[in-house]
Backbone as a chain_set.jsonl record, in Angstrom:
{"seq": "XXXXXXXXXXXXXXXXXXXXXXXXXXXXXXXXXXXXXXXXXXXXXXXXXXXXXXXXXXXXXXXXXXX", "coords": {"N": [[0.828, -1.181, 0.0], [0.589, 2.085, -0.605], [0.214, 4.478, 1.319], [1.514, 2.977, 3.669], [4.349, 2.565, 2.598], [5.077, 5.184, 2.666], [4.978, 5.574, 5.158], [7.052, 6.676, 7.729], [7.586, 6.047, 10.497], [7.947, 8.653, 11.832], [5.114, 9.42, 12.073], [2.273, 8.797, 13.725], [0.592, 6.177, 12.503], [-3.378, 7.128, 11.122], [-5.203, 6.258, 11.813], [-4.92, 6.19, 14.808], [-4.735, 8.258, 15.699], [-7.348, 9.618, 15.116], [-9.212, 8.14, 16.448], [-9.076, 8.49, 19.514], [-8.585, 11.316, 19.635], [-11.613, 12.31, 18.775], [-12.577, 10.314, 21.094], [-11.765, 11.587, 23.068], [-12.547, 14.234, 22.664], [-14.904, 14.028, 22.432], [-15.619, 13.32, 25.179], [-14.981, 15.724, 26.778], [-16.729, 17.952, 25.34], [-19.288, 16.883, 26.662], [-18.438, 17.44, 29.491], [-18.102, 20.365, 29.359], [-19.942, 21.646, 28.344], [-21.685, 24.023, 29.003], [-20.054, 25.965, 28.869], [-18.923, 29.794, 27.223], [-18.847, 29.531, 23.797], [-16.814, 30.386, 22.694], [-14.142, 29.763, 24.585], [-14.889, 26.964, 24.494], [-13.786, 26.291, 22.256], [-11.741, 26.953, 22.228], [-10.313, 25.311, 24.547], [-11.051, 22.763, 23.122], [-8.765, 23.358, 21.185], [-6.587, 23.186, 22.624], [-6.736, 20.67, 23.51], [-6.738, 18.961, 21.51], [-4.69, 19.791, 20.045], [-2.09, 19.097, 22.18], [-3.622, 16.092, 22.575], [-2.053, 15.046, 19.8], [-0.066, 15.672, 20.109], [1.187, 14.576, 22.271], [0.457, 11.83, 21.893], [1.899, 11.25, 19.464], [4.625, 11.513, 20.154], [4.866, 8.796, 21.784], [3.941, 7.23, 19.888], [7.066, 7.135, 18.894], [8.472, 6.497, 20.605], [7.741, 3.908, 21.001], [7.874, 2.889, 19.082], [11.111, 3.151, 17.95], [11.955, 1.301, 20.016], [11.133, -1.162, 19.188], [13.23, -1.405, 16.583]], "CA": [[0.0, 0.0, 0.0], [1.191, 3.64, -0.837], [0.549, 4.699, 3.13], [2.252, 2.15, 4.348], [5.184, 2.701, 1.837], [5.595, 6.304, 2.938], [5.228, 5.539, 6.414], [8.769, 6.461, 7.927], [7.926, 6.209, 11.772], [7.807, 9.625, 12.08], [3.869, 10.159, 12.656], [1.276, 7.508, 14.368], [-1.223, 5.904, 11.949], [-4.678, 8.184, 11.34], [-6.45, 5.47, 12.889], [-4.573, 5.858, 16.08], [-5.053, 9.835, 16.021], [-9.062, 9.838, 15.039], [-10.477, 7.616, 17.658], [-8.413, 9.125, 20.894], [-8.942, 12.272, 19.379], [-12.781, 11.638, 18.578], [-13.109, 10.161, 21.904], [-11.475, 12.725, 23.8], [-13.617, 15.837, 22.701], [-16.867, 13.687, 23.036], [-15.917, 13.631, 26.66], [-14.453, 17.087, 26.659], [-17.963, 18.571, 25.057], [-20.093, 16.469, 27.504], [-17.748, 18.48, 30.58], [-17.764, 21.972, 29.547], [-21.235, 22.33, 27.305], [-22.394, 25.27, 29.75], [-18.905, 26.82, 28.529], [-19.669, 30.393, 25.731], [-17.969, 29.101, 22.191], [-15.287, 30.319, 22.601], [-13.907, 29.155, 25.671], [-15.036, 25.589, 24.494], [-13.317, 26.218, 20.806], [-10.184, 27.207, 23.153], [-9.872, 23.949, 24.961], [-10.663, 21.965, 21.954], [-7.798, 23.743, 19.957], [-5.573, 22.939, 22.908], [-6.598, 19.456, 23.8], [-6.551, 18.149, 20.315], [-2.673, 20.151, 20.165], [-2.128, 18.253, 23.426], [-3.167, 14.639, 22.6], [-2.099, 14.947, 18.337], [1.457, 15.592, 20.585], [1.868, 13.139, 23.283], [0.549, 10.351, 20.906], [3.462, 11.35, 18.534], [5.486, 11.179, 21.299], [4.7, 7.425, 22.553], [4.327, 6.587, 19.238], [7.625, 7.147, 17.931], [9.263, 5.921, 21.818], [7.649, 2.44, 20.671], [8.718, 2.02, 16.935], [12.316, 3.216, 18.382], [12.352, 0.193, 20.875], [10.829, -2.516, 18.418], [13.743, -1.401, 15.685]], "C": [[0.875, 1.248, 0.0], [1.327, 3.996, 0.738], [1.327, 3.945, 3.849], [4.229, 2.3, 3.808], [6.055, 3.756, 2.218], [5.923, 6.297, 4.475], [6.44, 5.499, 6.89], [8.706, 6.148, 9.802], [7.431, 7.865, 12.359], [6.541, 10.479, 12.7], [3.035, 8.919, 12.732], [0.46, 7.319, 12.725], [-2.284, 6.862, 12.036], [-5.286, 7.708, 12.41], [-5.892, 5.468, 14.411], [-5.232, 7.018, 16.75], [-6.484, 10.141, 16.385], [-9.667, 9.663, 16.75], [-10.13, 7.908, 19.58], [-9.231, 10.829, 20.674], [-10.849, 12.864, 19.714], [-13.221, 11.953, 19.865], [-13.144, 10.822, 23.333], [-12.402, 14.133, 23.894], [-15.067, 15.364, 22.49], [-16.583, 13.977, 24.848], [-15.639, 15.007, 27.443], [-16.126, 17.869, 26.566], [-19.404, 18.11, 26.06], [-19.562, 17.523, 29.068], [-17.995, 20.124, 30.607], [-19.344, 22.381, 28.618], [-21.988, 23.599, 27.93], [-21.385, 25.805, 29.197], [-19.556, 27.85, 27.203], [-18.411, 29.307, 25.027], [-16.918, 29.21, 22.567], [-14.23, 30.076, 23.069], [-13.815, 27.522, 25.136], [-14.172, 25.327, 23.085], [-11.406, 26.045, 21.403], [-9.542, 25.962, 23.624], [-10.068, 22.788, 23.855], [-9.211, 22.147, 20.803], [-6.638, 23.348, 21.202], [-5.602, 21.377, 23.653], [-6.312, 18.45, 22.363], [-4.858, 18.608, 20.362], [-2.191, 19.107, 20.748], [-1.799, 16.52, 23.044], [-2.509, 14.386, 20.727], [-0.376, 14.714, 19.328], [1.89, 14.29, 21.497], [1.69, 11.655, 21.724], [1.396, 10.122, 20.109], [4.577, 10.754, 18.919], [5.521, 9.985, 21.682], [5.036, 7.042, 21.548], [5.987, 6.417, 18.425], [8.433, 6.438, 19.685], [9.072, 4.204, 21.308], [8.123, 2.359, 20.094], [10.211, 2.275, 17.657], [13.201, 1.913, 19.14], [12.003, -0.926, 19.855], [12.088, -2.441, 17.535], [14.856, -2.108, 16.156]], "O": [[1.892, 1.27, 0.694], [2.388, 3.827, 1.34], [1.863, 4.485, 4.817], [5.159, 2.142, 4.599], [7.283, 3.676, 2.229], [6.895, 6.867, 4.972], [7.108, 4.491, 6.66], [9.788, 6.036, 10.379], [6.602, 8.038, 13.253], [6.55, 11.509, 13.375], [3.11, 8.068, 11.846], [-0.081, 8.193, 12.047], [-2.237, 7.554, 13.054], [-5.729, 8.212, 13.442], [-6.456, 4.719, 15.208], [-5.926, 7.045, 17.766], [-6.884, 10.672, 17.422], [-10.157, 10.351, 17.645], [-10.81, 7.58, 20.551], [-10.134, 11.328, 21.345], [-11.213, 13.604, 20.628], [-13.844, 12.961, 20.199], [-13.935, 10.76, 24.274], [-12.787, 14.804, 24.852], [-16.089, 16.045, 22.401], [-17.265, 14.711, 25.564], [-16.062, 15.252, 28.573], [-16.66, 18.294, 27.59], [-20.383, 18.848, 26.174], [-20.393, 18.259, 29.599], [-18.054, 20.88, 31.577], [-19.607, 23.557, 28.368], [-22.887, 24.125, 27.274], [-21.971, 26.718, 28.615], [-20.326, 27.394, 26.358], [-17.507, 28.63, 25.518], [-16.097, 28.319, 22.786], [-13.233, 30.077, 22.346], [-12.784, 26.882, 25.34], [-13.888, 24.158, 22.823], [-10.415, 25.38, 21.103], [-8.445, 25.579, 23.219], [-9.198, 21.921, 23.766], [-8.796, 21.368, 19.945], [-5.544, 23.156, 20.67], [-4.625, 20.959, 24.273], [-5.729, 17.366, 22.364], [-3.962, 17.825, 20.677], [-1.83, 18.148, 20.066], [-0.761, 15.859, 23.078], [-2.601, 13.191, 20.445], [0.317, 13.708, 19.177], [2.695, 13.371, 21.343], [2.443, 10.978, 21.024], [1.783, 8.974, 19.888], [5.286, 9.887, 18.409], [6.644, 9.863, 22.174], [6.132, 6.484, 21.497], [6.098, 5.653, 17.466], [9.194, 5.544, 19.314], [10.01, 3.41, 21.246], [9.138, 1.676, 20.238], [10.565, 1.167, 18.059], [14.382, 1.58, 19.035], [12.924, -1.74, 19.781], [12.461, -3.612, 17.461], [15.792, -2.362, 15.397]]}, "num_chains": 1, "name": "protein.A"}
């Protein structure tokens, strides 16, 4: 497969990103839904930052140790 081809290590799978992601700002938007917009746009722009980073982060600590 082409994705797989390009894949250097460097960035997790989508499918790892989506469903953390996803499942993170369902529980995020259930917490703060009294929050105005913009406040709630705020913590979404820095929890998605947040977990898009750590997960980077783990993921590339694993592939490092399997190589």
């Amino acid at each position: 497969m082409r994705g797989e081809e390009r894949q250097n290590g460097k960035w997790a799978p989508w499918w790892i990103y989506v469903p953390v992601i996803l499942g993170s700002n369902y529980v995020k938007q259930y917490l703060v839904q009294d929050l105005p917009v913009v406040v709630n746009a705020a913590f979404t722009l820095v929890l998605v930052g947040a977990l898009f980073l750590i997960i980077t982060v783990v993921y590339r600590r694993v592939t490092r140790v399997d190589r």
